[in-house]
C-alpha positions in Angstrom: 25.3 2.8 7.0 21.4 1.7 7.8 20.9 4.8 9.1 22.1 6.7 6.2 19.8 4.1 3.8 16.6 5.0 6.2 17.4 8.6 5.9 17.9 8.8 2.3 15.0 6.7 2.1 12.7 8.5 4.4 14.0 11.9 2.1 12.8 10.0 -1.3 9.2 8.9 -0.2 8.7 11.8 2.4 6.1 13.0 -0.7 4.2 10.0 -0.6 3.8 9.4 3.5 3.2 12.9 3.8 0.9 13.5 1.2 -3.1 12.7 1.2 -3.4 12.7 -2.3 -6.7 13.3 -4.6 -7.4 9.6 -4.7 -10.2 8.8 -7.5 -12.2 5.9 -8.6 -11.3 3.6 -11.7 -14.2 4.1 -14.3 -12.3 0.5 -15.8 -9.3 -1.1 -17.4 -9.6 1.4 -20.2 -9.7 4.7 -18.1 -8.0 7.3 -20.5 -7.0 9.6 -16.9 -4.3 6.6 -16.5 -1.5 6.2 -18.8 -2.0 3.0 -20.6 1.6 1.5 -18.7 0.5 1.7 -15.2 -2.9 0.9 -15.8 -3.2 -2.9 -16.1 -1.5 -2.8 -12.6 -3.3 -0.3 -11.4 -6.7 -2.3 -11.6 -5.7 -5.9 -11.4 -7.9 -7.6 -9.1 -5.3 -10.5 -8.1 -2.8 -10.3 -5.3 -0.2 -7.7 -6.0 2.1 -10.0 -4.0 1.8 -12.8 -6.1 2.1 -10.7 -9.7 5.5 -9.7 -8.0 7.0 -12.6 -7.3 6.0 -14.0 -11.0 8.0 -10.3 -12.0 11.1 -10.9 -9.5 11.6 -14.6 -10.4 11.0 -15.3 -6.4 13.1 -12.7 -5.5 10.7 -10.6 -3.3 11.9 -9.1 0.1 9.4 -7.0 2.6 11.0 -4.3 4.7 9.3 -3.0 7.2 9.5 1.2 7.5 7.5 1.5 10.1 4.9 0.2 12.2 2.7 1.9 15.3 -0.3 2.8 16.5 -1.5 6.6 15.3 -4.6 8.6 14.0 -4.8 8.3 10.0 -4.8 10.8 7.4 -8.4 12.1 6.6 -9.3 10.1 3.6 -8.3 7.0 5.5 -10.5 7.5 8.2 -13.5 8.2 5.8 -12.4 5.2 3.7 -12.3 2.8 6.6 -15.4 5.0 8.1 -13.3 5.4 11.6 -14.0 8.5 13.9 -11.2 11.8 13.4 -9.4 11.3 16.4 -9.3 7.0 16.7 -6.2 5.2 16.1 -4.9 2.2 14.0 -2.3 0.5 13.0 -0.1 2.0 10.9 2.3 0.1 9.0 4.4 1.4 6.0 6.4 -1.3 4.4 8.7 -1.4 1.0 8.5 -4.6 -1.5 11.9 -5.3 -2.9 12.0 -6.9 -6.1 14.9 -8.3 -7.6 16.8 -6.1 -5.1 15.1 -2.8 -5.8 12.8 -0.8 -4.0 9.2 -1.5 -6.3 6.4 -0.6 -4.0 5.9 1.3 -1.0 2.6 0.1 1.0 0.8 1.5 3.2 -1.9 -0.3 5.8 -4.0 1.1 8.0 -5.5 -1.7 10.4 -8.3 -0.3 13.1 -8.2 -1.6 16.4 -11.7 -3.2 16.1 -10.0 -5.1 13.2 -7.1 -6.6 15.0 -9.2 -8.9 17.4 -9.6 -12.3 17.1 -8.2 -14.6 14.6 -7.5 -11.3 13.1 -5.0 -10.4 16.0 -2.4 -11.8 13.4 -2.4 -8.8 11.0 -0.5 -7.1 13.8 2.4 -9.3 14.0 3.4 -9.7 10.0 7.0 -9.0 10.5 8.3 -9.1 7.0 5.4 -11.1 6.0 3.7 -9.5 3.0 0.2 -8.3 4.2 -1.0 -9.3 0.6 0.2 -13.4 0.8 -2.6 -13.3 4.0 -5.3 -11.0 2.5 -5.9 -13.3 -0.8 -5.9 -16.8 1.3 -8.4 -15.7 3.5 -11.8 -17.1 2.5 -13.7 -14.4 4.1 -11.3 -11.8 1.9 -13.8 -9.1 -0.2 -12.1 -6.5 -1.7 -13.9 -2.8 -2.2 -13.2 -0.8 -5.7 -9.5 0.3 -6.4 -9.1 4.0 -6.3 -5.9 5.9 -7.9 -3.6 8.6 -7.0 -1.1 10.0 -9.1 1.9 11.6 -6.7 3.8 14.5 -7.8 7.0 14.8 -6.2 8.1 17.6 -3.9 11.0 18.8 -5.7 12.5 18.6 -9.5 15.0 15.7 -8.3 11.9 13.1 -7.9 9.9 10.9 -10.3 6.0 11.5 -10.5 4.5 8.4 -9.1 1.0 6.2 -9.5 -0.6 4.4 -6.4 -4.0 2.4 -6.1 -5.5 1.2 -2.6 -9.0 0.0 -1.5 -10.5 -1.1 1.9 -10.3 -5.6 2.4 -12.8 -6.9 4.4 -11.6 -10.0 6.5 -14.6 -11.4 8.9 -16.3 -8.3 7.5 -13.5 -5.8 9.1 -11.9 -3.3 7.2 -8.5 -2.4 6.9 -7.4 -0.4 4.1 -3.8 -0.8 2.1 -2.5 1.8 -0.4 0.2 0.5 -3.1 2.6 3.3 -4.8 5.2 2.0 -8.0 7.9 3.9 -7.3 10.7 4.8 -9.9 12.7 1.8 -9.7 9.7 -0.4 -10.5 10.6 -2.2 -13.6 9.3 -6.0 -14.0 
């Protein structure tokens, strides 16, 4: 039964993992290229974690997809300013809320990141990534970029992400957020 769930799963969002989308920079809260629906969540500067759990009533689950060390995709590496063939931590996770699946996130984490007090970031478990991020006092967060994500066949919903690069202790790590169909707070 959990294997069927993490295949059908991995089928649905296989567009968005694979995909290095055209991801583009917000102009502001009024940018026209953003339908007006998605794009209050789309630039809110606040903890994405914490709007969530305001939209679920508390009900807000983390599940990790997957989590290991790999190259990024290209615009990651530029993003995070990392050399093409140097590795990070890659962790894909889903946010649940209110039982259904509401964002996939992805975080890339480079090894030069994950030292010291920072060694942490590596060990979340179902901890959400975001609940850490915003409590951090050295936390600064780079300009949100967009991505809309068309899906791969006729069967799948058209999708809108954001991500930008934190900077903890002035080390980057980079996390991309996707509303997925289901999203409905």
């Amino acid at each position: 039964m959990v294997q069927e769930f993490k295949a059908l799963l991995t089928q649905r969002l296989s567009y968005l993992s694979a995909a290095d989308p055209h991801w583009q920079s917000l102009l502001s809260k009024a940018d026209t290229r953003v339908p007006a629906l998605w794009r209050d969540w789309l630039t809110d500067a606040g903890s994405l974690t914490s709007r969530l759990l305001v939209a679920s009533q508390g009900d807000l689950r983390v599940r990790v997809l997957r989590q290991k060390l790999e190259v990024p995709k290209f615009s990651e590496r530029q993003q995070l300013a990392i050399a093409d063939r140097q590795r990070a931590l890659v962790r894909e996770v889903l946010l649940y809320g209110a039982g259904q699946p509401w964002i996939y996130a992805r975080s890339i984490m480079p090894l030069k990141t994950l030292t010291g007090r920072l060694k942490k970031l590596g060990q979340l478990s179902n901890q959400p990534l975001g609940e850490l991020l915003f409590k951090d006092p050295t936390m600064r967060r780079e300009p949100v970029q967009f991505a809309h994500f068309e899906p791969i066949s006729s069967s799948e919903t058209s999708v809108w992400g954001r991500r930008s690069v934190f900077r903890l202790d002035n080390k980057p790590l980079l996390v991309a957020e996707v509303f997925l169909p289901d999203f409905s707070p």
